[in-house]
N, C-alpha and C positions, 0 to 999 in steps of 0.2 A: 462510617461510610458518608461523602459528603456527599449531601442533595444535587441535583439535577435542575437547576432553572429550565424551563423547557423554552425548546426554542435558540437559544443560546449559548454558549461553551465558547468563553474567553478566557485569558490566564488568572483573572481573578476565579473566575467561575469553571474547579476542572469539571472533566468528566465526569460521567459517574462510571466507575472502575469496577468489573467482576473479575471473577478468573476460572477459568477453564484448565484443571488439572496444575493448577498452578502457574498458572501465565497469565498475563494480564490482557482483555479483551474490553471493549466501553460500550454499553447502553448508550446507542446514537440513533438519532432518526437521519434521513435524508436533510431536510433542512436545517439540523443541527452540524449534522457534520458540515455542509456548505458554506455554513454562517460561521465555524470552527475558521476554516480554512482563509476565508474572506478578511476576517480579523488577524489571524495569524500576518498576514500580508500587510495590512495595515499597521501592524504593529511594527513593522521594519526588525522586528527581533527575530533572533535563526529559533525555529521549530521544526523535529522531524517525525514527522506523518508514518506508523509502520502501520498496514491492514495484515495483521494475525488471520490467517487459515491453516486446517488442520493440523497442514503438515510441518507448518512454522512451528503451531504449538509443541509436535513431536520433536522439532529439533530443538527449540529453545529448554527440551526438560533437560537431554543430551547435552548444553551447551548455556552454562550459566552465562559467560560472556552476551552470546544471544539473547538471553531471556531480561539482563540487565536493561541491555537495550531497547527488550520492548517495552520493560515497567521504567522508563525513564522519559520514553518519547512522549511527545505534548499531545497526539492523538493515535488511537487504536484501535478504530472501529470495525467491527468482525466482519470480515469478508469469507463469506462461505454458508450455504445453509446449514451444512455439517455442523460446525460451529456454534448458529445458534442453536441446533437441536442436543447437541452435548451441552450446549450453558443453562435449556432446559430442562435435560436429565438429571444434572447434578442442582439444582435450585439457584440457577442464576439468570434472573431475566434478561436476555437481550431484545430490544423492538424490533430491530431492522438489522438485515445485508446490507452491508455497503461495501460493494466489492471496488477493490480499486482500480481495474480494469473500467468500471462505470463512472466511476470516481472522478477520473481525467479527465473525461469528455464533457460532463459535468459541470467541472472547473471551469472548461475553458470556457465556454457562451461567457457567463457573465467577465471572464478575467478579461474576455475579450472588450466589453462596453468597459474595462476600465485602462484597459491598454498596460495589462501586464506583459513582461519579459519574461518568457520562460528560456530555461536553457536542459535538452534532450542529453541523455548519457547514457550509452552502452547501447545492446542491442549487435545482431549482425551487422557485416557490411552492409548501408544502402538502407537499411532499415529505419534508422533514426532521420534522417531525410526525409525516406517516404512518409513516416508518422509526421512530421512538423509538415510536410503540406497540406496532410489531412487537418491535423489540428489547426491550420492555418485554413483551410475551406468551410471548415463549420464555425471558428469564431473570428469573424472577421474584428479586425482590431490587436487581434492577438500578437507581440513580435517574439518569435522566435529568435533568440539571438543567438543561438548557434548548436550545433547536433556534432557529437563526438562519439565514436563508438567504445575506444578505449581497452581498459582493462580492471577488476576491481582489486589486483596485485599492487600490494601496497611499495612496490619499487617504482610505480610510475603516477603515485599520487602527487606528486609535487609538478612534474611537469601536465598534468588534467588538471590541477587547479590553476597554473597560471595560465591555463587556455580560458579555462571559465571568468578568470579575473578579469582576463582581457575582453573579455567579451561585453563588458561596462555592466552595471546595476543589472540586478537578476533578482526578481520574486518569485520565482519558484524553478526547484532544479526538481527533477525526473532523473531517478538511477533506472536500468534496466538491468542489473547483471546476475538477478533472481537471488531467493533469498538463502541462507544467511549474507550472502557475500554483500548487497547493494544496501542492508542495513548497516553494515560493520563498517562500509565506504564512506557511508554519512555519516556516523559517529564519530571515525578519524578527520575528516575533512569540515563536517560543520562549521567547529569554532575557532577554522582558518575564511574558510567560503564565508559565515554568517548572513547564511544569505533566510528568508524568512521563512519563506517552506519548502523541505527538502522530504521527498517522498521515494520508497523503494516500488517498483511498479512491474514487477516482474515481465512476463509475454505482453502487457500491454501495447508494446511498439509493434511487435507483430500482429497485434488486433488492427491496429489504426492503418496499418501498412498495409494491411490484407496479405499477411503472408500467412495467418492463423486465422481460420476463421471461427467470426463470434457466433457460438452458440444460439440457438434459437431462443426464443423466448420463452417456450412452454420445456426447455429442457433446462433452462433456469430459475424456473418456477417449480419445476418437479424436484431441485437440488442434485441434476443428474449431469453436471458438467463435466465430472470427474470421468463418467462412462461415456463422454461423447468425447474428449479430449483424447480417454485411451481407444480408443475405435478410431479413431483419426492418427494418431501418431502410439502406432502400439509398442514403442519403444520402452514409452513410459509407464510399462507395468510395474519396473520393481519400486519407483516412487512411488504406484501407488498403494505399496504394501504396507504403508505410513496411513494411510487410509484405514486400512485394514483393524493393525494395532491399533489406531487414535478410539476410533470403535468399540474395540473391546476393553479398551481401558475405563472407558466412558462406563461402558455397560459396567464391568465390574466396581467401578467405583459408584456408579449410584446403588448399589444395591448392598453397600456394605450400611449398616445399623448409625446412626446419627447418635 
């Protein structure tokens, strides 16, 4: 296992890696992962950012392609309390949530005092819009260079990356097209894009958009985002029957003999 400089995580210096049921999830604080991301940029080199939650974990076991993807990416910081409460059942310390819903807005203040390029991808009609002028009203400085809603169908990746290309120099691309599909988008596309940090962000565009509203604070503190999401859109019960199994996998797995 390599050490953890605290405070720090650059390419010299990776993460420090656990896994959850056999996936790869990182011991990160808030300011580590910021300090991650800020270098990442810096470094003009392409890195892709995936936040593993639950249910990623459930498909990535389903789906070696997926899971490659997350034990390959440059950063993996658990997003979900769920998460880290399974990384503590089976003996894997995580410190912090770091959802990437929070993640972005995060980013943007300081990307903003350095006058980064983002460029927005996926999302509904109208969405990716509305989110770049939110993210453009809390980090002033910020340029968005452009919002496409697109497709994560690999017949139309060539004409979404000459839109992105055209869009001049880009330090960080935003996929929306939830996951596995917007991690597998940035895997094919990276190391044509090579652009420095490419992040899957699922609902987030409809967080910043207000067409999904953010959870309160104390229901994210209690790890109850799951039951305030399906109360709000009860569509998505049978996802969250991945919930469900992730759970009892957990339970059964910590309690098998060491």
């Amino acid at each position: 296992m390599i050490a953890q400089v605290p405070g720090r995580t650059t390419d010299d210096t990776p993460p420090t890696r656990r896994s959850v049921l056999g996936v790869r999830v990182d011991d990160l604080t808030w300011p580590e992962a910021l300090n991650a991301v800020e270098e990442f940029v810096a470094t003009g080199r392409p890195h892709h950012i995936v936040t593993p939650n639950p249910e990623m974990v459930m498909a990535a076991r389903a789906d070696p392609t997926f899971r490659r993807i997350i034990d390959e990416a440059a950063l993996a910081p658990c997003d979900g309390v769920g998460l880290k409460w399974a990384a503590a059942r089976l003996g894997e310390r995580v410190r912090e949530v770091v959802p990437g819903s929070d993640l972005v807005p995060r980013m943007a203040a300081p990307a903003g005092e350095r006058g980064e390029r983002w460029f927005l991808l996926g999302g509904a009609d109208g969405v990716a819009d509305a989110a770049a002028k939110e993210l453009s009203r809390r980090a002033p400085g910020l340029v968005i260079a452009g919002t496409h809603g697109g497709s994560p169908d690999p017949a139309f990746d060539e004409d979404q990356c000459a839109l992105i290309e055209a869009s001049g120099p880009i330090d960080v691309l935003l996929v929306a097209y939830g996951a596995p599909a917007q991690e597998k988008w940035i895997a094919r596309n990276q190391p044509r894009l090579r652009v420095p940090v490419a992040m899957g962000v699922g609902g987030t565009f409809d967080f910043l958009a207000g067409t999904s509203r953010t959870p309160p604070p104390w229901v994210q503190s209690a790890g109850l985002i799951w039951l305030y999401r399906l109360a709000r859109e009860p569509w998505r019960w049978r996802r969250q029957l991945a919930l469900v199994r992730f759970a009892a996998l957990v339970l059964s797995e910590s309690r098998r003999p060491t």
